[in-house]
Backbone atoms as SQL, in Angstrom:
CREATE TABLE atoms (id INTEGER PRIMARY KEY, chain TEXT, resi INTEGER, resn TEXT, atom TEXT, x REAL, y REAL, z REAL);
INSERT INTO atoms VALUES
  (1, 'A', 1, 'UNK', 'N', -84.572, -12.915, 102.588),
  (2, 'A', 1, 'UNK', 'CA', -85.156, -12.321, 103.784),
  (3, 'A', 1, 'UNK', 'C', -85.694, -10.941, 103.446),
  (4, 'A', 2, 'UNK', 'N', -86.909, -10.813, 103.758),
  (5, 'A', 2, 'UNK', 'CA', -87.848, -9.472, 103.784),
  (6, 'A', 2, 'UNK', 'C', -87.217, -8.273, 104.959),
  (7, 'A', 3, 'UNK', 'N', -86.258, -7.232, 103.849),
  (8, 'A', 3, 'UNK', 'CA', -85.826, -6.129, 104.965),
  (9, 'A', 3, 'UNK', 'C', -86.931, -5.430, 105.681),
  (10, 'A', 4, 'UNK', 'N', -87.772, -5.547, 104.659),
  (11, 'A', 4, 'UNK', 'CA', -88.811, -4.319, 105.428),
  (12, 'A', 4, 'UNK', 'C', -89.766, -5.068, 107.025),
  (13, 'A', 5, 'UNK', 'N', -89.317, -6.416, 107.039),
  (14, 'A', 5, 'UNK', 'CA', -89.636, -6.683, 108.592),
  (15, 'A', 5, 'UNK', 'C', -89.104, -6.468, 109.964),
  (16, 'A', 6, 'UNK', 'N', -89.852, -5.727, 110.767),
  (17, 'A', 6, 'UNK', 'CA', -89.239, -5.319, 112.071),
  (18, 'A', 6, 'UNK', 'C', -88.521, -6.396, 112.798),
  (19, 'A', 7, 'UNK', 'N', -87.414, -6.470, 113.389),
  (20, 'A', 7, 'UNK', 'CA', -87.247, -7.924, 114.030),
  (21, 'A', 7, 'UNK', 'C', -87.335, -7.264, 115.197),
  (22, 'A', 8, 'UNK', 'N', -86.990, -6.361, 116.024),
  (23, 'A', 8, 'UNK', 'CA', -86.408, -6.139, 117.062),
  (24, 'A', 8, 'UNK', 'C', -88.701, -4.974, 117.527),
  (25, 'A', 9, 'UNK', 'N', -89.172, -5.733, 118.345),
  (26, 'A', 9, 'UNK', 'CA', -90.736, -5.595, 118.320),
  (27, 'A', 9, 'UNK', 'C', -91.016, -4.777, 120.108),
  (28, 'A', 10, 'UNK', 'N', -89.835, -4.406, 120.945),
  (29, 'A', 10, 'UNK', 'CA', -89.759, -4.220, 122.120),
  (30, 'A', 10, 'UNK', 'C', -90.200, -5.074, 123.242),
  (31, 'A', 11, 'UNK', 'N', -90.339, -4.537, 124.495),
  (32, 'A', 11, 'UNK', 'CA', -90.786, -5.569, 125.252),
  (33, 'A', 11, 'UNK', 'C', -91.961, -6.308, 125.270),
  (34, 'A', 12, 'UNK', 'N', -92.398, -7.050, 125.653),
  (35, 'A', 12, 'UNK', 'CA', -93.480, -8.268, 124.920),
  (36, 'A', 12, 'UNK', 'C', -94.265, -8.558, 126.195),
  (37, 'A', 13, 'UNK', 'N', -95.521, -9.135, 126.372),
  (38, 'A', 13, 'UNK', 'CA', -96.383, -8.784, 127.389),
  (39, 'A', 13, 'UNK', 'C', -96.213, -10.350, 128.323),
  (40, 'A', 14, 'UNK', 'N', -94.738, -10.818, 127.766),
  (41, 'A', 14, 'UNK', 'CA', -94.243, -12.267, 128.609),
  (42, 'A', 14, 'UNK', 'C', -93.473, -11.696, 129.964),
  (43, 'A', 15, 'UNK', 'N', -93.439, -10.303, 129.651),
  (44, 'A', 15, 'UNK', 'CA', -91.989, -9.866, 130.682),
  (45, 'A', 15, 'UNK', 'C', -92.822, -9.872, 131.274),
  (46, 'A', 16, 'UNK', 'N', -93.943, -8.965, 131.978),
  (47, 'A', 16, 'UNK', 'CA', -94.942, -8.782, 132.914),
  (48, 'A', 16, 'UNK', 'C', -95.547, -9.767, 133.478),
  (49, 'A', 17, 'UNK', 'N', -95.676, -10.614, 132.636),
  (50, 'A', 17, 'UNK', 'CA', -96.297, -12.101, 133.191),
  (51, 'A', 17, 'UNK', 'C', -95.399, -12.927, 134.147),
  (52, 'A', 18, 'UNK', 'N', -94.013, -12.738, 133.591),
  (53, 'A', 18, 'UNK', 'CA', -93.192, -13.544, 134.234),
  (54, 'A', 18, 'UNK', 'C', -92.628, -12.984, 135.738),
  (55, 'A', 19, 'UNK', 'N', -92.561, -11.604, 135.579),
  (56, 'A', 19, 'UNK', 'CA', -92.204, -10.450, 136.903),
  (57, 'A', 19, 'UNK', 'C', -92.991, -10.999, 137.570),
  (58, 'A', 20, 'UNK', 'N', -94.449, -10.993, 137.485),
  (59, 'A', 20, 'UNK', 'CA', -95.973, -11.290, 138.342),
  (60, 'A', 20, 'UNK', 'C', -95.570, -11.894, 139.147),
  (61, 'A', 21, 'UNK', 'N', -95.097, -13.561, 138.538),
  (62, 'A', 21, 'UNK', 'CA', -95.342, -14.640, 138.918),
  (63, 'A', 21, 'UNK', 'C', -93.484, -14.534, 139.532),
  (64, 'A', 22, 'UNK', 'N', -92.548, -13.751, 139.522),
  (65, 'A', 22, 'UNK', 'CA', -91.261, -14.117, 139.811),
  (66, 'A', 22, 'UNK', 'C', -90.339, -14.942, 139.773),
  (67, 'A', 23, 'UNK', 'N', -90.587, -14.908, 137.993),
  (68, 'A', 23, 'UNK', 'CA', -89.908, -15.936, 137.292),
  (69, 'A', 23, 'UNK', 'C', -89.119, -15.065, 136.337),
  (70, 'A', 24, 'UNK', 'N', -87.601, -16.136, 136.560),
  (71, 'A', 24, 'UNK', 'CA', -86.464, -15.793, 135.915),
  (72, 'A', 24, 'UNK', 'C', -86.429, -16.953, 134.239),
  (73, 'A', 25, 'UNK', 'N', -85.878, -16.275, 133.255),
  (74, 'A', 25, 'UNK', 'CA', -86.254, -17.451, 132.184),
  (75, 'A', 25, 'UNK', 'C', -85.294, -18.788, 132.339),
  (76, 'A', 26, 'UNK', 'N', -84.784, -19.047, 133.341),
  (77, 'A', 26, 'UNK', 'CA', -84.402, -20.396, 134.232),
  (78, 'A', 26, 'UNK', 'C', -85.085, -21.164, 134.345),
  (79, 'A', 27, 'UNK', 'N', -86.474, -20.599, 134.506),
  (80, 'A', 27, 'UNK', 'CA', -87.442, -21.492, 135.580),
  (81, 'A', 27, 'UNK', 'C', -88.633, -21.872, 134.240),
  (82, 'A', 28, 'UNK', 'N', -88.781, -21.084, 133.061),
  (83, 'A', 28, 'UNK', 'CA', -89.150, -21.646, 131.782),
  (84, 'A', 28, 'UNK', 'C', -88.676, -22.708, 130.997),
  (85, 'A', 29, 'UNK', 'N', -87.160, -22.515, 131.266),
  (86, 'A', 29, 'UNK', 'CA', -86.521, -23.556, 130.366),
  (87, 'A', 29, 'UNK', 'C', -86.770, -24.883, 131.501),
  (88, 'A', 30, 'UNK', 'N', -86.689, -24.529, 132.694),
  (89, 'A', 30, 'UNK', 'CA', -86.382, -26.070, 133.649),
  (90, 'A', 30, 'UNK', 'C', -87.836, -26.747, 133.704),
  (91, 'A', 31, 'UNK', 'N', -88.781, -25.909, 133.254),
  (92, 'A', 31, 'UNK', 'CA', -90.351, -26.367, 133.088),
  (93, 'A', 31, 'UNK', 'C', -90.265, -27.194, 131.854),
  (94, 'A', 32, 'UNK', 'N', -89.805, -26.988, 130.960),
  (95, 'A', 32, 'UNK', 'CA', -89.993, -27.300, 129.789),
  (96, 'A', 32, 'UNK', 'C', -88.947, -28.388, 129.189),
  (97, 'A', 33, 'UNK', 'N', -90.398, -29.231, 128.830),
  (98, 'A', 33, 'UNK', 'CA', -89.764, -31.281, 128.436),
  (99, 'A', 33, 'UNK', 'C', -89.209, -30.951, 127.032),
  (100, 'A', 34, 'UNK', 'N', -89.296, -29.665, 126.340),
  (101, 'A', 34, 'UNK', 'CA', -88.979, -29.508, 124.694),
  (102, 'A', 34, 'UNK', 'C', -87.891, -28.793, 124.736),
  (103, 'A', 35, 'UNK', 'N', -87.003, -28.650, 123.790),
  (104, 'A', 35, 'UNK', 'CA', -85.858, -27.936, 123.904),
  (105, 'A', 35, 'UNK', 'C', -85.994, -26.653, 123.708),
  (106, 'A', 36, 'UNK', 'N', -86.013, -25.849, 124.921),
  (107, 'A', 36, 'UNK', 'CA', -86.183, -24.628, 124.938),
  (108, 'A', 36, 'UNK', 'C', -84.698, -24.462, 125.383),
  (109, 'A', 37, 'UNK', 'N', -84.494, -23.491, 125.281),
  (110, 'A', 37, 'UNK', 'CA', -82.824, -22.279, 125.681),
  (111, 'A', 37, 'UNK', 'C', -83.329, -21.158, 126.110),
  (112, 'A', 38, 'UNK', 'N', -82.301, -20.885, 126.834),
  (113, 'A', 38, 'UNK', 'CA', -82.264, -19.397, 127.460),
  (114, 'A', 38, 'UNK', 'C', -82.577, -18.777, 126.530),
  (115, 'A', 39, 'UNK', 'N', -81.771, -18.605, 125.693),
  (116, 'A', 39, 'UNK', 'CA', -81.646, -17.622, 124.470),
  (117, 'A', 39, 'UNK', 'C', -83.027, -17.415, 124.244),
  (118, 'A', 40, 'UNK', 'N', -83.496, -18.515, 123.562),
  (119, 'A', 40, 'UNK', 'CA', -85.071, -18.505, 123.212),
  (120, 'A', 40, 'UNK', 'C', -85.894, -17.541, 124.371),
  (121, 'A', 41, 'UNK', 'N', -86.118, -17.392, 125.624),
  (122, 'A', 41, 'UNK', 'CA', -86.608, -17.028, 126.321),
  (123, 'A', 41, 'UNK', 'C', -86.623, -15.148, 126.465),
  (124, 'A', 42, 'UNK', 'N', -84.834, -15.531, 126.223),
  (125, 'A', 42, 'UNK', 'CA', -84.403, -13.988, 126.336),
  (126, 'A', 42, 'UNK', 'C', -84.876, -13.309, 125.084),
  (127, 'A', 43, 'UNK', 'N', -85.008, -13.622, 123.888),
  (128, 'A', 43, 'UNK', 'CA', -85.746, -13.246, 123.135),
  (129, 'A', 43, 'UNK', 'C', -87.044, -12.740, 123.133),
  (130, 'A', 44, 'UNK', 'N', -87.805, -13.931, 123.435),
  (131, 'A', 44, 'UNK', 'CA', -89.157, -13.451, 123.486),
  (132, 'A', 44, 'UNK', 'C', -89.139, -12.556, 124.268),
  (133, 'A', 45, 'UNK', 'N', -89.063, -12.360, 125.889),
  (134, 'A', 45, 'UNK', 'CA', -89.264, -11.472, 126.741),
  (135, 'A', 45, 'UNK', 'C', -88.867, -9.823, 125.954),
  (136, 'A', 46, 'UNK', 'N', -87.447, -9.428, 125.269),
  (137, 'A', 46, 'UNK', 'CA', -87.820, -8.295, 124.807),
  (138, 'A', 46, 'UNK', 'C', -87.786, -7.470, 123.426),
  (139, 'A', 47, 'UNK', 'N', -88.810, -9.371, 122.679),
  (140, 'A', 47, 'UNK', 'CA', -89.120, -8.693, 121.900),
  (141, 'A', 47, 'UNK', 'C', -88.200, -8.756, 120.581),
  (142, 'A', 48, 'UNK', 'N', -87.767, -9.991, 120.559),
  (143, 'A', 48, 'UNK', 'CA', -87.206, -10.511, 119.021),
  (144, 'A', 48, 'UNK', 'C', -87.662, -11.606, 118.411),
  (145, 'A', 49, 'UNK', 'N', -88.067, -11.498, 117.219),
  (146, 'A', 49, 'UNK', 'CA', -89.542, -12.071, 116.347),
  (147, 'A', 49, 'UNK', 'C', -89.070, -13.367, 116.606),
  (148, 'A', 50, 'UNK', 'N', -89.693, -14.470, 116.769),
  (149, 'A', 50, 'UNK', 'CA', -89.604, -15.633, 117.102),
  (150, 'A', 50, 'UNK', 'C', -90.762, -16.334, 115.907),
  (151, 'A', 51, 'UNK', 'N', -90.042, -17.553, 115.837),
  (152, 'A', 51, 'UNK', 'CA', -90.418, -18.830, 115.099),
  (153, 'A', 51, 'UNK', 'C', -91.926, -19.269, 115.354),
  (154, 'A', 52, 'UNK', 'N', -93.171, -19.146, 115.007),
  (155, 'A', 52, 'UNK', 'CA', -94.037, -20.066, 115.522),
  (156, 'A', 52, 'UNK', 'C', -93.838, -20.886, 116.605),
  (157, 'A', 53, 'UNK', 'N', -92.914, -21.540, 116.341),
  (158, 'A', 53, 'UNK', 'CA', -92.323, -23.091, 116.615),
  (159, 'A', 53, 'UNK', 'C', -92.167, -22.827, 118.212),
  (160, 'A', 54, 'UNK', 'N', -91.248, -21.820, 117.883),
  (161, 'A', 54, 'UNK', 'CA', -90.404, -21.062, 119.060),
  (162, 'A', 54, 'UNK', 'C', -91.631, -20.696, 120.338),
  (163, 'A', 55, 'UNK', 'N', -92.236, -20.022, 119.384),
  (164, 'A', 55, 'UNK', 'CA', -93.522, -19.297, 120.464),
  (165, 'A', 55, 'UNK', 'C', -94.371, -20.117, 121.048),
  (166, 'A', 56, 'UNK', 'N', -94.562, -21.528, 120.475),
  (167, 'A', 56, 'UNK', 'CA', -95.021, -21.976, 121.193),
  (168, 'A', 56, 'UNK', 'C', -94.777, -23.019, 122.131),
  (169, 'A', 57, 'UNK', 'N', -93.182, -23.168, 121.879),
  (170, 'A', 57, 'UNK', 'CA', -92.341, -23.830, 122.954),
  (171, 'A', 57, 'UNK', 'C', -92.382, -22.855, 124.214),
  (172, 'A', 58, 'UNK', 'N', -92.150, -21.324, 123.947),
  (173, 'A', 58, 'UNK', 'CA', -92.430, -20.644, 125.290),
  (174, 'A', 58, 'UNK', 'C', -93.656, -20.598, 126.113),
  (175, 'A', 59, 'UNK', 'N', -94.552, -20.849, 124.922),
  (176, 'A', 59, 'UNK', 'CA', -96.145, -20.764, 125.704),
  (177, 'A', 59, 'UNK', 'C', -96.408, -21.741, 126.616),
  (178, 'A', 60, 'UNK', 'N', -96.040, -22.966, 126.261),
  (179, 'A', 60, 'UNK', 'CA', -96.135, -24.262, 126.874),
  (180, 'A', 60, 'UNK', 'C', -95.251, -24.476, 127.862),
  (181, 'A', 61, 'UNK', 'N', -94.258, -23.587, 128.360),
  (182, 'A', 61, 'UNK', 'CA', -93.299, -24.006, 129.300),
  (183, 'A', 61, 'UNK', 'C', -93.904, -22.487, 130.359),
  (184, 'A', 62, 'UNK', 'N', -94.777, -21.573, 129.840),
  (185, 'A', 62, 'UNK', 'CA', -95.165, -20.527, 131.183),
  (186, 'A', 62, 'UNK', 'C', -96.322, -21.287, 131.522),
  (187, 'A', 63, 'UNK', 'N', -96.941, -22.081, 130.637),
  (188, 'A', 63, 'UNK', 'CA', -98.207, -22.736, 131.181),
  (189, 'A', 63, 'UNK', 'C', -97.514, -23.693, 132.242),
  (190, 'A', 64, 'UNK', 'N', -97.194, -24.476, 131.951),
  (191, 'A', 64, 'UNK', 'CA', -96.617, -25.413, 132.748),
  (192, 'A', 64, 'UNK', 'C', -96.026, -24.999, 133.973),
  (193, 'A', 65, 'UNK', 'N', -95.330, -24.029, 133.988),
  (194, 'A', 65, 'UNK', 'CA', -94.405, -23.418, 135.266),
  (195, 'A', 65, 'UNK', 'C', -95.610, -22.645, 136.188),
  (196, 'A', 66, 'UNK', 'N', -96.733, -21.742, 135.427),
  (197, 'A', 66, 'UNK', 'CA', -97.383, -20.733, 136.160),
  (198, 'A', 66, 'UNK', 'C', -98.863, -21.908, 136.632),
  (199, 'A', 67, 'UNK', 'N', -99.056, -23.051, 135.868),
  (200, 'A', 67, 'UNK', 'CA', -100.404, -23.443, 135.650),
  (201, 'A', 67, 'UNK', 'C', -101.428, -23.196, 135.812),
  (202, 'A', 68, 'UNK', 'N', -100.958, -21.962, 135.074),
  (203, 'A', 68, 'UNK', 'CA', -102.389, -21.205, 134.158),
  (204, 'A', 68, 'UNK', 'C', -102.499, -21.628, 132.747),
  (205, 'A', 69, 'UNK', 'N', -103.003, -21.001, 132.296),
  (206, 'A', 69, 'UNK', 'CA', -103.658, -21.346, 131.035),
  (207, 'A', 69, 'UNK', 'C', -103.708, -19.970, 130.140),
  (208, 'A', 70, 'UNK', 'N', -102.373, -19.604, 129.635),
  (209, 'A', 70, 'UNK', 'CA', -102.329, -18.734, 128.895),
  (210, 'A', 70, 'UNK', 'C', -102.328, -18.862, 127.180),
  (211, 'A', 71, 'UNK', 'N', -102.175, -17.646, 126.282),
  (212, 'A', 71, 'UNK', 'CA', -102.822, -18.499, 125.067),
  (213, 'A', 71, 'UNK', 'C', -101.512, -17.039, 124.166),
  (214, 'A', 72, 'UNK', 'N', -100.908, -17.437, 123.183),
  (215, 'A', 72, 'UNK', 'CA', -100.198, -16.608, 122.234),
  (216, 'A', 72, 'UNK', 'C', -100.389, -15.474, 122.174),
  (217, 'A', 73, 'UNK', 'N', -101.499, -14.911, 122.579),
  (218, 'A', 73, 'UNK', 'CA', -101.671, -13.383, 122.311),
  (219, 'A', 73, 'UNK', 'C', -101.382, -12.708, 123.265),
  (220, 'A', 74, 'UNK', 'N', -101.774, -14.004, 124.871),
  (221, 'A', 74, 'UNK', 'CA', -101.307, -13.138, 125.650),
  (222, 'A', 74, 'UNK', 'C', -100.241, -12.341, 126.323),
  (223, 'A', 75, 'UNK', 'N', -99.024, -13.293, 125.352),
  (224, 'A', 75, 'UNK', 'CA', -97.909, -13.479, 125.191),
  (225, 'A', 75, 'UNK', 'C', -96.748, -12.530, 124.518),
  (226, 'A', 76, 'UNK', 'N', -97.574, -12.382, 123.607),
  (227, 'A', 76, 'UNK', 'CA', -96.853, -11.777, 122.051),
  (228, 'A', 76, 'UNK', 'C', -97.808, -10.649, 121.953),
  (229, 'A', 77, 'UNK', 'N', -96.831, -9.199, 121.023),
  (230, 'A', 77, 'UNK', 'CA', -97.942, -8.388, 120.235),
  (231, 'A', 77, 'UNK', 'C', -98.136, -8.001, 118.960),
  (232, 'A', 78, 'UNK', 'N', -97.427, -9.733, 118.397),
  (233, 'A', 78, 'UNK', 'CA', -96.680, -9.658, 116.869),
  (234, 'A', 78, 'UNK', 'C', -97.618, -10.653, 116.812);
């Protein structure tokens, strides 16, 4: 593992999205047909480096819950 990578990236531009819309990361995981976790959620929101994999299990479960059509960047600032 590469020390010189930040893991801990602060809050992430999912928190704002999710406040908007008045969503708790409950309502991500209960959207979502893939195995998402809390954990996973609580992560992203403030901002601990996540898996590809990961990121885009969250992307697909705010799309689904908000049905909008949001895209990784708008998400993330990693």
């Amino acid at each position: 593992m590469n020390p010189d990578i930040e893991k801990n990236l602060g809050e992430q531009p999912i928190a704002k999205i999710m406040a908007e819309h008045n969503m708790k990361p409950h309502d991500l995981v209960a959207a979502s047909a893939e195995q998402l976790t809390h954990k996973m959620v609580a992560r992203a929101v403030k901002g601990r480096r996540l898996t590809p994999n990961a990121k885009s299990k969250v992307l697909r479960a705010l799309n689904k819950a908000t049905g909008k059509n949001y895209t990784l960047t708008n998400l993330f600032n990693y």
